[in-house]
Wavefront OBJ file of the C-alpha trace (Angstrom):
o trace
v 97.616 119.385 116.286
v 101.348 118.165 116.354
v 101.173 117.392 120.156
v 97.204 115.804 119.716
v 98.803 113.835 117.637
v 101.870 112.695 119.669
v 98.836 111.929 122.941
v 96.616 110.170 120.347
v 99.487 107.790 119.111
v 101.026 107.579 122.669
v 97.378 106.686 124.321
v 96.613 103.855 121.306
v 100.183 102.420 121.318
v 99.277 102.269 125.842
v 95.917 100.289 124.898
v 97.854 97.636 122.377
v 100.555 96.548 124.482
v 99.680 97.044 127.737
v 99.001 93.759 128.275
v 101.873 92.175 125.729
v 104.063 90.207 127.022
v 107.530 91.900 125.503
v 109.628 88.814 125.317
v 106.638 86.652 123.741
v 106.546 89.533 120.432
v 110.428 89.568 120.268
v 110.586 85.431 120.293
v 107.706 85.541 117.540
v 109.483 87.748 115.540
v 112.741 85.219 115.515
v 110.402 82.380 114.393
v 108.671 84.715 112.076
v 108.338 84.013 108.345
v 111.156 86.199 106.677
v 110.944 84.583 103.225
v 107.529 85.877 102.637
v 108.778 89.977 102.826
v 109.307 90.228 98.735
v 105.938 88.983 98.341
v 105.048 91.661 100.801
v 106.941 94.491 99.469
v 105.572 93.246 95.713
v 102.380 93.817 97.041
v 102.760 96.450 98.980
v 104.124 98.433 95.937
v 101.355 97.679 93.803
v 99.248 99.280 96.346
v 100.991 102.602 95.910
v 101.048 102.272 92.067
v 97.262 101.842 92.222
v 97.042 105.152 94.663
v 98.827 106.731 91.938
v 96.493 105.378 88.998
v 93.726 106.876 91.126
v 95.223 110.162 91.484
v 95.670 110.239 87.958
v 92.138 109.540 86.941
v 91.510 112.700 89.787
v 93.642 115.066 87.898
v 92.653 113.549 84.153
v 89.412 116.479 83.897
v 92.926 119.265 85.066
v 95.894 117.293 82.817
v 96.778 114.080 81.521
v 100.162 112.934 83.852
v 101.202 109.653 83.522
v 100.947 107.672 86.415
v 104.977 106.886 86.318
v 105.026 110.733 86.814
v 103.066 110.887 89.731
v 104.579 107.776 91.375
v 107.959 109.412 92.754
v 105.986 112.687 94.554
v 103.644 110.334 95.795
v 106.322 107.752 97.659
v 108.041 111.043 98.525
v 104.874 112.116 100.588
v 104.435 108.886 101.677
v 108.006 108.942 102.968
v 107.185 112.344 104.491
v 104.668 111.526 106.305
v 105.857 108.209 108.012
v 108.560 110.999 109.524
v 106.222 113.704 110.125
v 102.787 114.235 111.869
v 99.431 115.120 110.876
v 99.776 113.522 106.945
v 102.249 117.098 106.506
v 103.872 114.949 103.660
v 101.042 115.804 101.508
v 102.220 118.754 101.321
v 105.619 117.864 99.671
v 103.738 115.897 96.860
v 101.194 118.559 96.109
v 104.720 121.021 96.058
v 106.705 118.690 93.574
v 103.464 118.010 91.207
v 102.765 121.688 91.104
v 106.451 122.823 90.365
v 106.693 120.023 87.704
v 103.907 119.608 85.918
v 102.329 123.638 86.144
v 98.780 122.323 88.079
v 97.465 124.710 90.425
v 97.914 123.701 94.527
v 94.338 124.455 95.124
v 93.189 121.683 92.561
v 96.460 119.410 93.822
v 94.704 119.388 97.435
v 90.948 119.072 96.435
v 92.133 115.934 94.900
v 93.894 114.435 97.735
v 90.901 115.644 99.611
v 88.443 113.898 97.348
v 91.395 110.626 97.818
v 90.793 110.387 101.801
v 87.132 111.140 101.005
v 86.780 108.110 99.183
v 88.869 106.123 101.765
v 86.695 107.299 104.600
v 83.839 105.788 102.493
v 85.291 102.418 102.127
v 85.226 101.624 105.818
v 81.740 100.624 106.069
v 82.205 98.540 102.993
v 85.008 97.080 104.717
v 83.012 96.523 108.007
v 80.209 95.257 106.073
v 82.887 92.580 104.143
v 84.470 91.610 107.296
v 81.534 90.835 109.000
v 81.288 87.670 106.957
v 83.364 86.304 109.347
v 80.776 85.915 111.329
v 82.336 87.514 114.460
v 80.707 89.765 116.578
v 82.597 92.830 116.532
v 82.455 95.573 119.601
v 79.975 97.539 119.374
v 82.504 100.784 119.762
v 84.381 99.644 116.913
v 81.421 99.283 114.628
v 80.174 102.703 115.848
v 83.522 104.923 115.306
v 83.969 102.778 111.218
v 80.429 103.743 110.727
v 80.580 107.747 111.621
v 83.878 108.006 110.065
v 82.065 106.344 106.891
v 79.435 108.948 107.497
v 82.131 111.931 107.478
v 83.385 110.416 104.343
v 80.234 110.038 102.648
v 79.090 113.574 103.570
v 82.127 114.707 102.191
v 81.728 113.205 99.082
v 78.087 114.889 98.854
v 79.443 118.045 99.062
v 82.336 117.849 96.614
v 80.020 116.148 94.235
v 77.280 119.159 94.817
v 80.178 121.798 94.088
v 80.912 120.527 91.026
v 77.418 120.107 90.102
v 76.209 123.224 91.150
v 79.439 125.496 92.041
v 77.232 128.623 92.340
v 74.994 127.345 95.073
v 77.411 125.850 97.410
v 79.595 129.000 97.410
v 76.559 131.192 97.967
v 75.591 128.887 100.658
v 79.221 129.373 101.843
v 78.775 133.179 101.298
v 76.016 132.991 103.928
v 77.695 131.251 106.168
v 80.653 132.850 106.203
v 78.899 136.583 106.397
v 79.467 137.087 110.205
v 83.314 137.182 108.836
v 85.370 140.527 107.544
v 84.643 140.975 103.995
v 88.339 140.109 102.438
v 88.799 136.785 104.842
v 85.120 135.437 103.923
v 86.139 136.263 99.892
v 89.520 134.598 100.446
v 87.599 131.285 101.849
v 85.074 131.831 98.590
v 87.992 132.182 95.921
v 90.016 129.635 97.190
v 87.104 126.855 97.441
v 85.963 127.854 94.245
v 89.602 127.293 92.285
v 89.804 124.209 94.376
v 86.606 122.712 92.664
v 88.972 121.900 89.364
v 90.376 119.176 91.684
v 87.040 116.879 92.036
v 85.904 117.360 88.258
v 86.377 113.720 87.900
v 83.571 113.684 89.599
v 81.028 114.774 86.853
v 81.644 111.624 84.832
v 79.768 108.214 85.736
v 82.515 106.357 83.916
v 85.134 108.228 85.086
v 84.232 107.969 88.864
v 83.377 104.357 88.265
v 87.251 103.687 87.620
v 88.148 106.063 90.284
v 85.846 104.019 92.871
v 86.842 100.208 91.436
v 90.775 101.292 92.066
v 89.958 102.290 95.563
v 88.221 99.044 96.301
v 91.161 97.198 94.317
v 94.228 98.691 95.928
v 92.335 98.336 99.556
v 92.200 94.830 98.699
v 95.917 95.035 98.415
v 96.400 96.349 101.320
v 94.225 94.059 102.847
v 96.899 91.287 101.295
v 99.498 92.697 103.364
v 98.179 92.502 106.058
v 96.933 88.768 105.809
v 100.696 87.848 104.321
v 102.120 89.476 108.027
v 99.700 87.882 109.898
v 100.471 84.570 108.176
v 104.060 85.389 108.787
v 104.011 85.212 112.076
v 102.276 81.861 112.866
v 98.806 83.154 113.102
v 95.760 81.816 110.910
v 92.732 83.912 111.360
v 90.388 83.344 108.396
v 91.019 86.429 105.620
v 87.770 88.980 107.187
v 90.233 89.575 110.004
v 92.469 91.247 107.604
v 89.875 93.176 106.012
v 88.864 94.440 109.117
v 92.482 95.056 109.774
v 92.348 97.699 106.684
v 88.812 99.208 108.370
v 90.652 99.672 111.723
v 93.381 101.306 109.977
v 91.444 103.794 107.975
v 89.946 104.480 111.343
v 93.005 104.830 113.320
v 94.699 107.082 110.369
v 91.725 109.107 110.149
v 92.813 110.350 113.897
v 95.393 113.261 115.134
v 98.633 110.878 114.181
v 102.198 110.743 115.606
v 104.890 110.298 113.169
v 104.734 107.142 111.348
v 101.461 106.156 112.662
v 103.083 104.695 115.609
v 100.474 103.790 118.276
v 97.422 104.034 115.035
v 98.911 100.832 113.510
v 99.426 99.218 116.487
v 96.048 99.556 117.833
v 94.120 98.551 114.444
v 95.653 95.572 114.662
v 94.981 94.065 118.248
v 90.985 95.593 117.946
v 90.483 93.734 114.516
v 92.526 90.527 115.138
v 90.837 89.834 118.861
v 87.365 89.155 117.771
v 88.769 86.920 115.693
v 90.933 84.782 118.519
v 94.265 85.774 118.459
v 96.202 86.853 121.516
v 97.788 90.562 122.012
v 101.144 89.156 121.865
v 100.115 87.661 117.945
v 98.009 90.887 117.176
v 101.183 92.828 118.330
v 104.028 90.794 116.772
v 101.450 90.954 113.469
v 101.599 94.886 113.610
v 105.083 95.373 113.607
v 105.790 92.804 111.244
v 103.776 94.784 108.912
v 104.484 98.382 109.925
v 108.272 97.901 110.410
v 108.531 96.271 106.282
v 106.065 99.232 105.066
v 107.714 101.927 106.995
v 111.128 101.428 105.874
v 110.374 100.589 102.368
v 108.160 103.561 102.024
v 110.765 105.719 103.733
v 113.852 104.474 101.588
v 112.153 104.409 98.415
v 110.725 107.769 99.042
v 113.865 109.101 99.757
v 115.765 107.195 97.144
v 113.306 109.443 94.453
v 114.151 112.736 96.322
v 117.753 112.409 96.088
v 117.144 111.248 92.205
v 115.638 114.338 91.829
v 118.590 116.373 93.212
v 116.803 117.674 96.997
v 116.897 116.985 100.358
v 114.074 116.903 102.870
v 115.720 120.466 104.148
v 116.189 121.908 100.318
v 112.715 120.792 99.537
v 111.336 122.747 102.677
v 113.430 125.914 101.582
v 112.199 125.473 98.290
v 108.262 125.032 99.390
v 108.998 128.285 101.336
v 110.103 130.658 98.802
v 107.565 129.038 96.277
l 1 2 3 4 5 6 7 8 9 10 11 12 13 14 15 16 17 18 19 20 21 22 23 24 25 26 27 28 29 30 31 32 33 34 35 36 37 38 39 40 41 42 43 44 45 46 47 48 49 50 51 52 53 54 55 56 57 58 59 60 61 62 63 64 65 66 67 68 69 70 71 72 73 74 75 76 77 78 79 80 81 82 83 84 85 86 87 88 89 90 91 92 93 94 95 96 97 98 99 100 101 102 103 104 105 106 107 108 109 110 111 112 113 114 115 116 117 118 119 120 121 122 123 124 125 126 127 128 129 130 131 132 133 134 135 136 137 138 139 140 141 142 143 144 145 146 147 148 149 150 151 152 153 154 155 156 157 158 159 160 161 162 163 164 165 166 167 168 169 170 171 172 173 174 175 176 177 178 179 180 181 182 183 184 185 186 187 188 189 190 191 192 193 194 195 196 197 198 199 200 201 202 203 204 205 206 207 208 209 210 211 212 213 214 215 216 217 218 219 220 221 222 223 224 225 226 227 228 229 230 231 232 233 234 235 236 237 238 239 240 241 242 243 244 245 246 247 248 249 250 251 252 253 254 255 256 257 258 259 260 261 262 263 264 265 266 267 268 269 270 271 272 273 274 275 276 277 278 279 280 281 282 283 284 285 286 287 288 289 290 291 292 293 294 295 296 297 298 299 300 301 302 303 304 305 306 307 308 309 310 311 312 313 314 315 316 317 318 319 320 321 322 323
């Protein structure tokens, strides 16, 4: 998967600039608007802060952690995962949440689970939103948001169903699974049944009604973001383009990733800002105005709160190892 995700990047970062002119993106980037990055970053923080709200209402039905509490092992796997492929960092944060606050792993990763679930579902929303633009959108584009949305919302189903009903989905899984060797297929049974703890947020209307209205509210800060870089470099598409911006980068992210989502970001942005009459070269010089202020920022703050917490990317392998 590491080396899909190095061809996936590579191929997407091919389709967004092979037709840039270089020395156009480097001359808007000189003229760009500099003063607006602490609005950005402002933003851009309150974003994660929200993701961490929302993984606290996941975890409330396991135990109460304060969102302050998540926020560090959540910037660390943020930070991770701008470094490594494949989203690994989420590994780091379930490691550090675990070792702190006594919650099992398999209930950690159900929740993040249940997290890209709901993201996955957004994207039609997000489609739907940005289609108010009034743009006719390729039909390719609208296709790929739509099954992705699909995946999500499938996803959800499930989850939902094993919580409801935890004794028919892992007989149905039972069934499935027969054709494997008995201790493999109870492994896969145990291990999907201790991860169920993780989506029990899901049981309560009012609880999932929170969990749903802080998606929608920190993709709308994302969505700010992106319309603030946009802005910043001397283009003035009307505000769907962002939104469709986000869509096309839950898509992209949703893909086999290289590190940092290089190639992902870059592509999200020339397909959604297009339709919408910008140039590659503005579409371009948008995308790494944006991903160059939220990959360092994510990177050094993540960092900053491993080092505050006495490890080092290498210690906190070693440590994820023996553990």
């Amino acid at each position: 998967m590491f080396v899909a995700g190095l061809v996936v990047g590579a191929a997407l970062l091919w389709l967004a600039v092979r037709n840039v002119d270089a020395s156009a993106i480097g001359a808007s980037l000189l003229r760009a608007d500099w003063k607006s990055v602490p609005v950005f970053l402002v933003v851009l923080f309150l974003y994660y802060w929200l993701k961490a709200e929302r993984w606290k209402r996941l975890l409330l039905p396991i135990k109460r952690i304060e969102t302050r509490r998540l926020f560090p092992p959540l910037m660390i796997g943020y930070a991770m995962s701008s470094i490594l492929p494949m989203h690994l960092g989420e590994l780091a944060r379930v490691y550090l949440v675990r070792t702190e606050q006594s919650v099992r792993a398999s209930a950690l990763l159900m929740s993040i689970a249940v997290e890209r679930l709901l993201d996955l579902v957004t994207i039609p929303v997000l489609f739907a939103v940005a289609m108010l633009g009034g743009k006719a959108l390729p039909p390719a584009v609208v296709n790929a948001g739509y099954v992705v949305g699909l995946i999500g919302v499938c996803g959800i189903a499930f989850v939902a169903v094993l919580v409801a009903r935890p004794a028919l989905v892992l007989g149905l899984i039972r069934r499935v699974a027969a054709p494997l060797p008995s201790r493999l297929r109870d492994a896969i049974v145990a291990q999907i049944e201790a991860s169920a703890d993780g989506a029990a947020a899901l049981r309560s209307v009012a609880g999932m009604s929170s969990i749903v209205a802080l998606t929608l509210l920190q993709w709308t800060m994302m969505g700010a973001c992106i319309w603030l870089a946009i802005r910043a470099v001397g283009t003035s598409p009307p505000w769907p383009a962002a939104v469709l911006t986000v869509a096309m980068i839950n898509v992209a992210v949703a893909l086999p990733t290289s590190p940092g989502y290089i190639g992902s970001v870059q592509a999200a942005f020339v397909l959604a800002l297009l339709p919408f009459g910008a140039s590659n070269e503005a579409a371009v010089t948008a995308s790494i105005f944006f991903h160059v202020l939220a990959y360092a920022s994510v990177v050094l703050v993540g960092f900053a709160f491993l080092l505050k917490m006495g490890l080092t990317p290498n210690a906190l392998a070693k440590l994820r190892a023996s553990g």
